[in-house]
PDB file of N, CA, C, O and CB in Angstrom:
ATOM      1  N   UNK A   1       0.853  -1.176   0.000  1.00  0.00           N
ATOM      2  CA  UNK A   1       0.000   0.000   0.000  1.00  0.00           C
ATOM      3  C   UNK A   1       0.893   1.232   0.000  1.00  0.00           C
ATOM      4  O   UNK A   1       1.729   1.362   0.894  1.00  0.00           O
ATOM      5  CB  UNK A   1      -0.968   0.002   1.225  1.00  0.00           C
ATOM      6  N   UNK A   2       0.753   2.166  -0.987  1.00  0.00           N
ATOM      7  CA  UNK A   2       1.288   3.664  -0.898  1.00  0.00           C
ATOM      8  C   UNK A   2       0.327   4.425  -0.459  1.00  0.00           C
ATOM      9  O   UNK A   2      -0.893   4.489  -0.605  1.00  0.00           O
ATOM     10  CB  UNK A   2       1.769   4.291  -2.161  1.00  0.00           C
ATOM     11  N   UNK A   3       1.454   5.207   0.330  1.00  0.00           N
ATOM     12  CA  UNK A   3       0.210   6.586   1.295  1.00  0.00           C
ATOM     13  C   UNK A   3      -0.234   7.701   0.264  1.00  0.00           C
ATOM     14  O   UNK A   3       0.472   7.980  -0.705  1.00  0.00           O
ATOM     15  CB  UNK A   3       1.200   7.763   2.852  1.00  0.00           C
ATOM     16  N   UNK A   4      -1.020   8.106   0.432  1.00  0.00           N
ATOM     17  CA  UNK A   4      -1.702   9.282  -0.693  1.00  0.00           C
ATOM     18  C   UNK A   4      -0.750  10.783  -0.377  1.00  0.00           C
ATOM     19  O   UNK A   4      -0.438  11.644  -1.200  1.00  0.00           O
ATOM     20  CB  UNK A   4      -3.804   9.636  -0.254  1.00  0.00           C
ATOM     21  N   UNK A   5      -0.484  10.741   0.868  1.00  0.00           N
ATOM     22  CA  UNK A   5       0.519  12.335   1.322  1.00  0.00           C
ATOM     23  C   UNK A   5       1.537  12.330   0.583  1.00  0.00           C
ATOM     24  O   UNK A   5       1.811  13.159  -0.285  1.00  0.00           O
ATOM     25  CB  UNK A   5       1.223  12.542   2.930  1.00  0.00           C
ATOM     26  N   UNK A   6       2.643  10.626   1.151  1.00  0.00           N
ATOM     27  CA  UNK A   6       4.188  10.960   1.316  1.00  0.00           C
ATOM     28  C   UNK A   6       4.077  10.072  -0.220  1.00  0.00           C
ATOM     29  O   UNK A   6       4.492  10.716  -1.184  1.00  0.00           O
ATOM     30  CB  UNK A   6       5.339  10.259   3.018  1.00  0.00           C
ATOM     31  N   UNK A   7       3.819   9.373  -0.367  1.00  0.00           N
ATOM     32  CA  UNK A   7       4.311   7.991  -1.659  1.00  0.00           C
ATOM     33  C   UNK A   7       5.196   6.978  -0.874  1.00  0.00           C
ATOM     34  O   UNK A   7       5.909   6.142  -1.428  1.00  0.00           O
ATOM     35  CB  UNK A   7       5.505   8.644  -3.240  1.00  0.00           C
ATOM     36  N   UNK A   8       5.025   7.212   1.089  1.00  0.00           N
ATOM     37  CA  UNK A   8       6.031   5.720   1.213  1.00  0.00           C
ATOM     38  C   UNK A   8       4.988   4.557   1.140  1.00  0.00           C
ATOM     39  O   UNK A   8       3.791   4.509   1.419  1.00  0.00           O
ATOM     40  CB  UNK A   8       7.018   5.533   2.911  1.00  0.00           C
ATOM     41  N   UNK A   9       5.956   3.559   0.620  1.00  0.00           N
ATOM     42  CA  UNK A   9       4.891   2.489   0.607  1.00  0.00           C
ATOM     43  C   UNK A   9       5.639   1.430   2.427  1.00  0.00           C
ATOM     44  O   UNK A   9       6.288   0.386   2.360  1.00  0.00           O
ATOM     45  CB  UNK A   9       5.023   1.330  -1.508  1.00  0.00           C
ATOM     46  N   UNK A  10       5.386   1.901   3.299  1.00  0.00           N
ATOM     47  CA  UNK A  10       5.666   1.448   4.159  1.00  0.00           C
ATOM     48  C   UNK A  10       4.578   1.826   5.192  1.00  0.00           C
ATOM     49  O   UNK A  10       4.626   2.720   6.036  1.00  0.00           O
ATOM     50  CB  UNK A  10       6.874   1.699   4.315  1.00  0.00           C
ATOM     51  N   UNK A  11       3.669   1.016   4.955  1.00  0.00           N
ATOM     52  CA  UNK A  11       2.251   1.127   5.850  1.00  0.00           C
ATOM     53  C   UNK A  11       2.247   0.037   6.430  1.00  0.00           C
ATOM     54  O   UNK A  11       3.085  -0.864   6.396  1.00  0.00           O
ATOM     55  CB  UNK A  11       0.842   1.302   5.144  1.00  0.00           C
ATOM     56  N   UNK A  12       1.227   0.119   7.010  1.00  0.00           N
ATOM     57  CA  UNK A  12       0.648  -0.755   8.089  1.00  0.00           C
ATOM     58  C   UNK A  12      -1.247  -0.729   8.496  1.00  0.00           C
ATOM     59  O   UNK A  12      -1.865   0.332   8.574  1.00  0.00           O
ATOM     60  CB  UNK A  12       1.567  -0.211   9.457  1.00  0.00           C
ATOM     61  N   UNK A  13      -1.786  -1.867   8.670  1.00  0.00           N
ATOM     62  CA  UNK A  13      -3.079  -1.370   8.780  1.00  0.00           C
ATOM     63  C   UNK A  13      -3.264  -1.543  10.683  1.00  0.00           C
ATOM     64  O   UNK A  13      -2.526  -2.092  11.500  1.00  0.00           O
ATOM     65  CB  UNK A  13      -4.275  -2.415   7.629  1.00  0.00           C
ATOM     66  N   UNK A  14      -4.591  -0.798  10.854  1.00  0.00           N
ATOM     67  CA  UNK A  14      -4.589  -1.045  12.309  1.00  0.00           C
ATOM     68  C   UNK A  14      -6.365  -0.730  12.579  1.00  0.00           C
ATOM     69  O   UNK A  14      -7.047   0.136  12.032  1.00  0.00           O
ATOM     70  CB  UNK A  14      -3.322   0.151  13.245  1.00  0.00           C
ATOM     71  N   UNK A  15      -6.668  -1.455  13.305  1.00  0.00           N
ATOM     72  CA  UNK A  15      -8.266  -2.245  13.751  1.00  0.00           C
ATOM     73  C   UNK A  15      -8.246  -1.410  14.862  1.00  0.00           C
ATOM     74  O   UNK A  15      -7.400  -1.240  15.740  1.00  0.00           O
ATOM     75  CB  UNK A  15      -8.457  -4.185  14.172  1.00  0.00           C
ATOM     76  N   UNK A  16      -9.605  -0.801  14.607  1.00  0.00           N
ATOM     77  CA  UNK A  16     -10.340   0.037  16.107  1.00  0.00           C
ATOM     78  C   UNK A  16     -11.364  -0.859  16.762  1.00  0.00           C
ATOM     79  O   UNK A  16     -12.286  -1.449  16.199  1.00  0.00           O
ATOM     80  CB  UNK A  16     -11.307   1.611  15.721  1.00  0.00           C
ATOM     81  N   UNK A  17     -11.115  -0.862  17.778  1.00  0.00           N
ATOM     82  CA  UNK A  17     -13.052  -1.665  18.076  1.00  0.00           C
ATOM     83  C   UNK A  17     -13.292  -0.760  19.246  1.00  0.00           C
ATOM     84  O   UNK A  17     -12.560  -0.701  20.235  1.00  0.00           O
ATOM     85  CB  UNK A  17     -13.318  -3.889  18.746  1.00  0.00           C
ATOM     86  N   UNK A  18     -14.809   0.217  18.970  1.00  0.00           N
ATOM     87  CA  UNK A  18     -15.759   0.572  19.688  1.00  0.00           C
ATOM     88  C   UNK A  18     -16.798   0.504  20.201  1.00  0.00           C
ATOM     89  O   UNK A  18     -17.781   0.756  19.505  1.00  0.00           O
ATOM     90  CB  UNK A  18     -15.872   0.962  19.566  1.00  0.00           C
ATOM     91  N   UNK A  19     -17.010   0.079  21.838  1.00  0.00           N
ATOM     92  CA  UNK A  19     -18.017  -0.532  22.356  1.00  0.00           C
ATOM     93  C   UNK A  19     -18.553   0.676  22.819  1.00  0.00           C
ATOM     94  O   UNK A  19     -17.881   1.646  23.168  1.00  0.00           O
ATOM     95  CB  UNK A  19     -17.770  -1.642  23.300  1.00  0.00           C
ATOM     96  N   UNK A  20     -19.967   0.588  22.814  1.00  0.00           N
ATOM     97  CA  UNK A  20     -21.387   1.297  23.560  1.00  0.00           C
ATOM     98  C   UNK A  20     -21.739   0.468  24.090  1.00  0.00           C
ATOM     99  O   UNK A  20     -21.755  -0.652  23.578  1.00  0.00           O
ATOM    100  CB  UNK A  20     -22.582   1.863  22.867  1.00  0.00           C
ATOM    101  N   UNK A  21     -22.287   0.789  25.714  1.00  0.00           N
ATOM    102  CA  UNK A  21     -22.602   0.027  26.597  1.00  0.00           C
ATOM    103  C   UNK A  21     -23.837   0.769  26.830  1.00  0.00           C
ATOM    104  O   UNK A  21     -23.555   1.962  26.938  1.00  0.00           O
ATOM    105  CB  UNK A  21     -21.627  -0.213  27.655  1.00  0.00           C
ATOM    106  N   UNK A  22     -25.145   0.547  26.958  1.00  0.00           N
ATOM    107  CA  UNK A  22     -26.469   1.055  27.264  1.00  0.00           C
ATOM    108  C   UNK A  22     -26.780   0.677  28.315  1.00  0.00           C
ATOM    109  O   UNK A  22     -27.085  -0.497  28.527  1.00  0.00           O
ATOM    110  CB  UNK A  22     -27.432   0.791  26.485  1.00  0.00           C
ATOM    111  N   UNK A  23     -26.770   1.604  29.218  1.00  0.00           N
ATOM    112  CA  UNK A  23     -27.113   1.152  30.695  1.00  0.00           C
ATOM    113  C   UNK A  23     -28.392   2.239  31.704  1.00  0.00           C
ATOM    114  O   UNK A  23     -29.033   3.222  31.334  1.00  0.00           O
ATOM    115  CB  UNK A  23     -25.415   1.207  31.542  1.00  0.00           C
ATOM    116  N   UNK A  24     -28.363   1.603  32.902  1.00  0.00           N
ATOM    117  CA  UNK A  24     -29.309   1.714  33.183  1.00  0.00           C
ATOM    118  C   UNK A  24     -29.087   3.277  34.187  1.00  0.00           C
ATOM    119  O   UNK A  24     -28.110   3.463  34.912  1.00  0.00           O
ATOM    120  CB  UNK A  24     -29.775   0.343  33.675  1.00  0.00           C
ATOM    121  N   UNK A  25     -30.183   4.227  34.012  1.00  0.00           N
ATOM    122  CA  UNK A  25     -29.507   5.275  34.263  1.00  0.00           C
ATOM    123  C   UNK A  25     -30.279   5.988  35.442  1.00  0.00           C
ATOM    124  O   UNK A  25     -31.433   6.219  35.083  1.00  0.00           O
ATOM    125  CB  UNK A  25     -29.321   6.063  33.017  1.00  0.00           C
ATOM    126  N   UNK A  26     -30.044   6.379  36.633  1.00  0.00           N
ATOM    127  CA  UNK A  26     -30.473   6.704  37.902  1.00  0.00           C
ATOM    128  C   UNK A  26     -31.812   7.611  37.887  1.00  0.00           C
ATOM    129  O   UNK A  26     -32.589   7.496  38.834  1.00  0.00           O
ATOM    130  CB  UNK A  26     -29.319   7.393  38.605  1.00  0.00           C
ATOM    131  N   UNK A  27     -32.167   8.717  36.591  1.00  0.00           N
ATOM    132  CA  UNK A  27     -32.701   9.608  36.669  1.00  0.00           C
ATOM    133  C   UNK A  27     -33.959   8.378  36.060  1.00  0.00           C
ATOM    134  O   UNK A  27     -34.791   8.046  36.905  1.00  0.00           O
ATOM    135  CB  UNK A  27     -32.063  11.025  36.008  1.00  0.00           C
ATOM    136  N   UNK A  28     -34.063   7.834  34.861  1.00  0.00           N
ATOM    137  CA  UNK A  28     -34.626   6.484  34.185  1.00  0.00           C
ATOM    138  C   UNK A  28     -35.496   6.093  35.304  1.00  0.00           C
ATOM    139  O   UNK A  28     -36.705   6.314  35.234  1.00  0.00           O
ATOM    140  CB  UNK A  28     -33.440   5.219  33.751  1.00  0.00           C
ATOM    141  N   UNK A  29     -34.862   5.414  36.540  1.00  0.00           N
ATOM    142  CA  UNK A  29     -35.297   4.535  37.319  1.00  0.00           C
ATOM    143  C   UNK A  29     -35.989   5.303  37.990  1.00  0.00           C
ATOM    144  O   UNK A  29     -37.151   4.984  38.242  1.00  0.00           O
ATOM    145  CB  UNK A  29     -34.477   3.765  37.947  1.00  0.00           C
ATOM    146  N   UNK A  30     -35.451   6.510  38.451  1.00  0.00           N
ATOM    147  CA  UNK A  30     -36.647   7.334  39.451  1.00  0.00           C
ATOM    148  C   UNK A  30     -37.746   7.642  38.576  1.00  0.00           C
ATOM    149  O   UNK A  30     -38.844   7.165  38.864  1.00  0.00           O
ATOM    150  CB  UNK A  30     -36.133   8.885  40.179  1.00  0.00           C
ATOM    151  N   UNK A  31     -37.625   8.380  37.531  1.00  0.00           N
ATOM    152  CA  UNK A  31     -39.026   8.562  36.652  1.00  0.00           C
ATOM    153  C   UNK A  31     -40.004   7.673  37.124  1.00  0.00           C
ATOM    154  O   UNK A  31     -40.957   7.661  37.902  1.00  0.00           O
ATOM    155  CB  UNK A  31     -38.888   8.261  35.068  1.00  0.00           C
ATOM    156  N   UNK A  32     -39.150   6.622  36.032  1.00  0.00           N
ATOM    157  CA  UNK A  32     -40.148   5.076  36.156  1.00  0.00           C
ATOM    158  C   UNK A  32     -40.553   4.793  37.334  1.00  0.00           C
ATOM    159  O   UNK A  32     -41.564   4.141  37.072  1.00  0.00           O
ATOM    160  CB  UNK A  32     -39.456   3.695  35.791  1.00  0.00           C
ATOM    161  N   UNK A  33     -40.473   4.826  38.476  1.00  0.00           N
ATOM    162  CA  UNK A  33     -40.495   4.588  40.145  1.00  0.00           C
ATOM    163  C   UNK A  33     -41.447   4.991  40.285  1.00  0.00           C
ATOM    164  O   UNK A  33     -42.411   4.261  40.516  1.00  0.00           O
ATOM    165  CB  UNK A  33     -39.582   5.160  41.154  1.00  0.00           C
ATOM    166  N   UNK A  34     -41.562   6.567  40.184  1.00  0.00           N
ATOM    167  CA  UNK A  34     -42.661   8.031  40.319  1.00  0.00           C
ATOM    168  C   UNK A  34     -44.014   7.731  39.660  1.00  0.00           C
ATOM    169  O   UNK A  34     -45.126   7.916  40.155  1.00  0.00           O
ATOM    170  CB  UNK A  34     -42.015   9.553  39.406  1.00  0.00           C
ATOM    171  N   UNK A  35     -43.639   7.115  38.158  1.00  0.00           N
ATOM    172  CA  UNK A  35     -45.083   7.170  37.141  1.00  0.00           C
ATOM    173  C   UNK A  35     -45.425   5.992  37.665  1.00  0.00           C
ATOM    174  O   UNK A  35     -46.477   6.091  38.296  1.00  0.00           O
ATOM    175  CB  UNK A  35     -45.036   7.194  35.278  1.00  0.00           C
ATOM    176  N   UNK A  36     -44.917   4.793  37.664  1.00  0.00           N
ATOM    177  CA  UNK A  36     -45.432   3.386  37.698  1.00  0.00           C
ATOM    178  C   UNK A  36     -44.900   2.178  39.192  1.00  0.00           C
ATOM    179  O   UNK A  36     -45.156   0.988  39.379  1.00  0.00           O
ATOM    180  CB  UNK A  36     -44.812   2.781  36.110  1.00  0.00           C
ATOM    181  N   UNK A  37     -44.038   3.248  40.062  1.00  0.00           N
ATOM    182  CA  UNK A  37     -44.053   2.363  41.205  1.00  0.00           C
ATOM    183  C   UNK A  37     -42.653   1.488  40.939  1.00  0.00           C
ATOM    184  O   UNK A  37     -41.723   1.964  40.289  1.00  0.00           O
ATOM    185  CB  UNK A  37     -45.539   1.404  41.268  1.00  0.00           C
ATOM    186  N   UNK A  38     -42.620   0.169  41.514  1.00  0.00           N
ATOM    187  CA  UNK A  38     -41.986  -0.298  41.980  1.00  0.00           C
ATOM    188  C   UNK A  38     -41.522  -1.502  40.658  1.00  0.00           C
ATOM    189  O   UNK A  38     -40.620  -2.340  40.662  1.00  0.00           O
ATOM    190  CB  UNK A  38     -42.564  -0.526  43.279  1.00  0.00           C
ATOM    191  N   UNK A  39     -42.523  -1.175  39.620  1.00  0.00           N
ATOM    192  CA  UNK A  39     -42.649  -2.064  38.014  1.00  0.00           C
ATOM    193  C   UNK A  39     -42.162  -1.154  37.004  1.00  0.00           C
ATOM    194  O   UNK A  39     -41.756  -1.470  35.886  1.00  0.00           O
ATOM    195  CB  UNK A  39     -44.359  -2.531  37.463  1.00  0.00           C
ATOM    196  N   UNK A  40     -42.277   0.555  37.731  1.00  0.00           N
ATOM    197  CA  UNK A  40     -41.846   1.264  36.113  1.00  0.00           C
ATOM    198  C   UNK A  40     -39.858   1.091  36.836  1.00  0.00           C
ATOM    199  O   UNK A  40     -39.006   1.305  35.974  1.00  0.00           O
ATOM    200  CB  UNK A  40     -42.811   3.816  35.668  1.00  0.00           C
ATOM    201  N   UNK A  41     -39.340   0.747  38.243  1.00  0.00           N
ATOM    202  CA  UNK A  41     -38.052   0.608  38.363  1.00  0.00           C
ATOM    203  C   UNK A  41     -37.705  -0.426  37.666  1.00  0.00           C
ATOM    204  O   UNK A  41     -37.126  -0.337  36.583  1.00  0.00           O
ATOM    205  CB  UNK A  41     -37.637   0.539  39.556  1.00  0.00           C
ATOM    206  N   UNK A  42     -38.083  -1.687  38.319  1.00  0.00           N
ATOM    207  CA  UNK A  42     -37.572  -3.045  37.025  1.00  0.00           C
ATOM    208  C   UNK A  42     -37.678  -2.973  35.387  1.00  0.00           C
ATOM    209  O   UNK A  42     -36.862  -3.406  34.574  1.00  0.00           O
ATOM    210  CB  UNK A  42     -38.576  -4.424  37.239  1.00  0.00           C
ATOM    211  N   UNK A  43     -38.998  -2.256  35.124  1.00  0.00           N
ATOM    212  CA  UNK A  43     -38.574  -1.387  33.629  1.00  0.00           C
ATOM    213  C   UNK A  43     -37.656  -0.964  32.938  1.00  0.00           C
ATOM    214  O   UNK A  43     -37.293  -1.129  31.773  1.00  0.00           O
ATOM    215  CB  UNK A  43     -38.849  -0.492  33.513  1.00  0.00           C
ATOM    216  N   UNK A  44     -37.161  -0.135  34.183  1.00  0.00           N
ATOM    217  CA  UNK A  44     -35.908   0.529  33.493  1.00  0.00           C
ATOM    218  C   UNK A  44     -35.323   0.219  33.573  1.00  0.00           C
ATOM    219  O   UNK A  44     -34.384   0.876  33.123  1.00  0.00           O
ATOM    220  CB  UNK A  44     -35.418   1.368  33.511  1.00  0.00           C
ATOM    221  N   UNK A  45     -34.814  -1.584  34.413  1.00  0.00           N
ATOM    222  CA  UNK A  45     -33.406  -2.393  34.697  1.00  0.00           C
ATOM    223  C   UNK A  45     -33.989  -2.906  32.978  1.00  0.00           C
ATOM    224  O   UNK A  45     -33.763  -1.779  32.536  1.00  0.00           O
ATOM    225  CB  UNK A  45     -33.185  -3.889  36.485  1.00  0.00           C
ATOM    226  N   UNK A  46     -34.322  -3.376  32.207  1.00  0.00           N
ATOM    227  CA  UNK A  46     -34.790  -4.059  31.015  1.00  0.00           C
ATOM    228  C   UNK A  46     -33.497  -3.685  30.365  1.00  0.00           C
ATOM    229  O   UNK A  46     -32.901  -4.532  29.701  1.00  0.00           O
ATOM    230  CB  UNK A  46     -36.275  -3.574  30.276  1.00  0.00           C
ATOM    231  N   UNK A  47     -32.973  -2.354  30.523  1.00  0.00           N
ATOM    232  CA  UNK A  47     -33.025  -1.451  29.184  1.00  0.00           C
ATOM    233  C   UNK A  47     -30.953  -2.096  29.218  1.00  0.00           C
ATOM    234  O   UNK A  47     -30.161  -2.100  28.276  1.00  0.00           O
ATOM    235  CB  UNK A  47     -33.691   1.028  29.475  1.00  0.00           C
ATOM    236  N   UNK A  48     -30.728  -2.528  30.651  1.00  0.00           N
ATOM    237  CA  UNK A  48     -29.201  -2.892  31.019  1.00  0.00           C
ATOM    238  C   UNK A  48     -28.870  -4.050  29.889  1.00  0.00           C
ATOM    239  O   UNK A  48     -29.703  -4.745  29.307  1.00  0.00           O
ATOM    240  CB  UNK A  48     -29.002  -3.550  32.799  1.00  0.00           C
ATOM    241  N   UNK A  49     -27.587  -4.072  29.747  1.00  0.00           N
ATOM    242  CA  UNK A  49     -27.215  -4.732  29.186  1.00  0.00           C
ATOM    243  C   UNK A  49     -26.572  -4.506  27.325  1.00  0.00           C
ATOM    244  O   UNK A  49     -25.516  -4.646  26.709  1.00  0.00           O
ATOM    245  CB  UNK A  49     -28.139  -5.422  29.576  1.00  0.00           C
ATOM    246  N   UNK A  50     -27.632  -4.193  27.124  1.00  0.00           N
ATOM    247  CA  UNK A  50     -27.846  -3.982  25.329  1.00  0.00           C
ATOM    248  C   UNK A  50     -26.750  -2.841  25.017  1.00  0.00           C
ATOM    249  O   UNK A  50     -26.574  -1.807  25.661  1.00  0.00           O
ATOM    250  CB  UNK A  50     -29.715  -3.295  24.755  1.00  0.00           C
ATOM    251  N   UNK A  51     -26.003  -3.315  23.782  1.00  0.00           N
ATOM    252  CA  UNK A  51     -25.065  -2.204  23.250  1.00  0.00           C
ATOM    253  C   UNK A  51     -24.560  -2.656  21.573  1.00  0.00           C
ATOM    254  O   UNK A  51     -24.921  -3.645  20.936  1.00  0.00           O
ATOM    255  CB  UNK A  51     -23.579  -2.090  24.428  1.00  0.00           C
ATOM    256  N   UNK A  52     -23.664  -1.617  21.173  1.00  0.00           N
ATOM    257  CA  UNK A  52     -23.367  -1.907  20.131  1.00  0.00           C
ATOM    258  C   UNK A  52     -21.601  -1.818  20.012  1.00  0.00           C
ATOM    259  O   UNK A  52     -21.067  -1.203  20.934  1.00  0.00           O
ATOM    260  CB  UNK A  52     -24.227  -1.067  19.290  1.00  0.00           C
ATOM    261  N   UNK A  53     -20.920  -2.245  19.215  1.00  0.00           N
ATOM    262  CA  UNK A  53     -19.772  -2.799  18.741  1.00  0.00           C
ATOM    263  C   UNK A  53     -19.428  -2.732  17.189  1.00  0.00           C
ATOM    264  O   UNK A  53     -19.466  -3.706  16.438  1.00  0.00           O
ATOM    265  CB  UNK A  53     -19.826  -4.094  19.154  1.00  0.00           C
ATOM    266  N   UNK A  54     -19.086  -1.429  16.822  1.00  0.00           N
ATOM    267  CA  UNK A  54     -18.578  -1.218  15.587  1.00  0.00           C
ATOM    268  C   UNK A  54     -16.830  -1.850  15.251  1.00  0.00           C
ATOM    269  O   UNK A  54     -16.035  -2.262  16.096  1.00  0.00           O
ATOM    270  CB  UNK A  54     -18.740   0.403  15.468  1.00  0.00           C
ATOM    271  N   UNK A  55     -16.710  -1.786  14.382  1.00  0.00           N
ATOM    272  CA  UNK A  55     -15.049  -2.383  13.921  1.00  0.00           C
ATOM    273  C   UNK A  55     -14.830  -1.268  12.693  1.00  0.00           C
ATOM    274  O   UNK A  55     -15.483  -0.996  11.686  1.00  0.00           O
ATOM    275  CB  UNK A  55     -14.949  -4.454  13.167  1.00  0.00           C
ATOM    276  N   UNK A  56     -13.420  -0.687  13.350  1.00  0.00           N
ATOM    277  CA  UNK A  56     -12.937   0.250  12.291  1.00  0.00           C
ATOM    278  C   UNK A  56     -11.653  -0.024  11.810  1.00  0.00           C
ATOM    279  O   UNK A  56     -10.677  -0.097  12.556  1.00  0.00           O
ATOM    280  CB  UNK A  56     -12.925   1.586  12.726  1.00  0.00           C
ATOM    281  N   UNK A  57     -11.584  -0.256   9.984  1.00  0.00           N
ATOM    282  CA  UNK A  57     -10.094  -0.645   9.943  1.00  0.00           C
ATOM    283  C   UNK A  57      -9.617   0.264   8.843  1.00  0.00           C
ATOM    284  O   UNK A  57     -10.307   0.755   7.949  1.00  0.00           O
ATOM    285  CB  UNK A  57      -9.777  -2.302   9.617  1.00  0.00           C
ATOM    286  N   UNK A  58      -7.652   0.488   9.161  1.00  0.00           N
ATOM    287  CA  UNK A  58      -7.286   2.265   8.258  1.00  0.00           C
ATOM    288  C   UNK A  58      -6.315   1.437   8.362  1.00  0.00           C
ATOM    289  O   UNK A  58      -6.100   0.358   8.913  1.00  0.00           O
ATOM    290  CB  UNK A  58      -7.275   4.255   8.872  1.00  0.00           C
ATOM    291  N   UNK A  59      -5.403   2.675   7.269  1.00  0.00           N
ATOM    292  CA  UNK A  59      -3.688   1.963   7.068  1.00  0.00           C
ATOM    293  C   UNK A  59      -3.375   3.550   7.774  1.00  0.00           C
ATOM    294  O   UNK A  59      -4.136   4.502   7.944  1.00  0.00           O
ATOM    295  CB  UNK A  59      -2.777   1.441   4.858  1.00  0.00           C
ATOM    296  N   UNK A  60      -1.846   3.359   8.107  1.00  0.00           N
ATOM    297  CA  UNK A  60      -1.287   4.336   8.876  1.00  0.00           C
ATOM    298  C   UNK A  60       0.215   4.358   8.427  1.00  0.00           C
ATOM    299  O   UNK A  60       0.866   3.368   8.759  1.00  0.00           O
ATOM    300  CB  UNK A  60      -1.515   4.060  10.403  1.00  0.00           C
ATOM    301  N   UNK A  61       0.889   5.378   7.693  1.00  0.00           N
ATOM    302  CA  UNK A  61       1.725   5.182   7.361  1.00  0.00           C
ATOM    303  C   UNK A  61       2.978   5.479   8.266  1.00  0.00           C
ATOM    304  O   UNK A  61       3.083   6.578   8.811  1.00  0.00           O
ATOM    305  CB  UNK A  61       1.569   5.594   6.395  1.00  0.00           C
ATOM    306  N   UNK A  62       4.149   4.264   8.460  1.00  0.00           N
ATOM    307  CA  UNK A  62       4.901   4.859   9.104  1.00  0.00           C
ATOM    308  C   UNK A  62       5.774   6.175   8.921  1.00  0.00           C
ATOM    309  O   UNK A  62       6.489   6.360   9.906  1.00  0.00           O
ATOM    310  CB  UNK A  62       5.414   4.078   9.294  1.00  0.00           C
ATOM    311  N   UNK A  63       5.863   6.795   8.284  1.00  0.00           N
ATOM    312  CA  UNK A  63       6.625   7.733   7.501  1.00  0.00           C
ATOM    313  C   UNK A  63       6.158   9.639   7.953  1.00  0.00           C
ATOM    314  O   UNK A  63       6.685  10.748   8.047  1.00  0.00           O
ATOM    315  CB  UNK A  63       6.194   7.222   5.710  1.00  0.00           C
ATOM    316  N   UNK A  64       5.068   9.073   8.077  1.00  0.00           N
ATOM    317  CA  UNK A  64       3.988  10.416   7.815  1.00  0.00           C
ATOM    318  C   UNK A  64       3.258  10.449   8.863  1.00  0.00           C
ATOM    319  O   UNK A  64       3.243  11.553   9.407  1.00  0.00           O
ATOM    320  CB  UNK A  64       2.944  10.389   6.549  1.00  0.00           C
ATOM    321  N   UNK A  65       2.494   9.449   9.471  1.00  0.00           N
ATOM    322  CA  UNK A  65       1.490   9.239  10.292  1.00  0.00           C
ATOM    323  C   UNK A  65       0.236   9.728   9.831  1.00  0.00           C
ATOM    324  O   UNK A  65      -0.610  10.228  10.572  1.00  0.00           O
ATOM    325  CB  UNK A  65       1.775   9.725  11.447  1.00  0.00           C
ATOM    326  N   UNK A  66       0.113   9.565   8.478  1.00  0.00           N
ATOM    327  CA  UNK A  66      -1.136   9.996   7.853  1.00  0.00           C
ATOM    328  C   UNK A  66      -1.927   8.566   8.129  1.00  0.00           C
ATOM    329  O   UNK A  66      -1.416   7.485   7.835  1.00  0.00           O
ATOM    330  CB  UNK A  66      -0.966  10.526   6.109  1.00  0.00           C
ATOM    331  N   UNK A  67      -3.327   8.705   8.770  1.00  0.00           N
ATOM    332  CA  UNK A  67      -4.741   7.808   8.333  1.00  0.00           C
ATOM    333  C   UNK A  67      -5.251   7.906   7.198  1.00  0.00           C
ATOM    334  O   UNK A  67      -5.441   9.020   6.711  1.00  0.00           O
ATOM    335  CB  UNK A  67      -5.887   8.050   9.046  1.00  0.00           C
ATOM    336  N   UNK A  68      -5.565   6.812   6.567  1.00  0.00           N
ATOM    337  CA  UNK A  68      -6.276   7.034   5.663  1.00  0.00           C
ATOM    338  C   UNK A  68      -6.926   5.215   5.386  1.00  0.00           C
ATOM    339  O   UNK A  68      -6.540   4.132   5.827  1.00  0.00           O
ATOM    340  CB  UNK A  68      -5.333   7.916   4.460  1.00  0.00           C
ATOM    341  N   UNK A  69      -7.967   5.583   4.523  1.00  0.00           N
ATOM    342  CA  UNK A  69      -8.885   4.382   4.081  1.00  0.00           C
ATOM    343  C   UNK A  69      -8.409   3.954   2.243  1.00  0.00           C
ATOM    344  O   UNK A  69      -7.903   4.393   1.210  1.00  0.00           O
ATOM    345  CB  UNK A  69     -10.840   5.039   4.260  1.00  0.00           C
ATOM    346  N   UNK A  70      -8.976   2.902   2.822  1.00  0.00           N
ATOM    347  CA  UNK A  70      -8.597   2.077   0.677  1.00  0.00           C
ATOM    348  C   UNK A  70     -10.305   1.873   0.099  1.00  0.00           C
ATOM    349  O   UNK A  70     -10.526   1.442  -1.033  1.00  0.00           O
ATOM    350  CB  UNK A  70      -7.482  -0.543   0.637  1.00  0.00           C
TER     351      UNK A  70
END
């Protein structure tokens, strides 16, 4: 791979991984508590757990330290 900045062809690729964690959030639980009692709290435990996990992959040149995508 050649870098688009320098022209070294001395790259390297390198993998991101970004986690979101969806959790359960103090203000959530009191609401829910207030409108629906002691069922709108376990409600809002439902919501724990669930997230997402993207994967990001770039070359990085040693030369330059330019990112870039193919």
């Amino acid at each position: 791979m050649r870098c688009p900045s320098c022209g070294s062809v001395n790259c390297h690729i390198v993998e991101e991984v970004e986690s979101r964690q969806k959790g359960f959030g103090f203000f959530k639980g009191c609401c829910g508590y207030l409108i629906l009692g002691p069922i709108g709290w376990l409600c809002g435990l439902l919501g724990m757990g669930s997230g997402t996990m993207t994967k990001k992959a770039f070359w990085v040149c040693s030369h330059c330290g330019r990112k870039f995508r193919v």
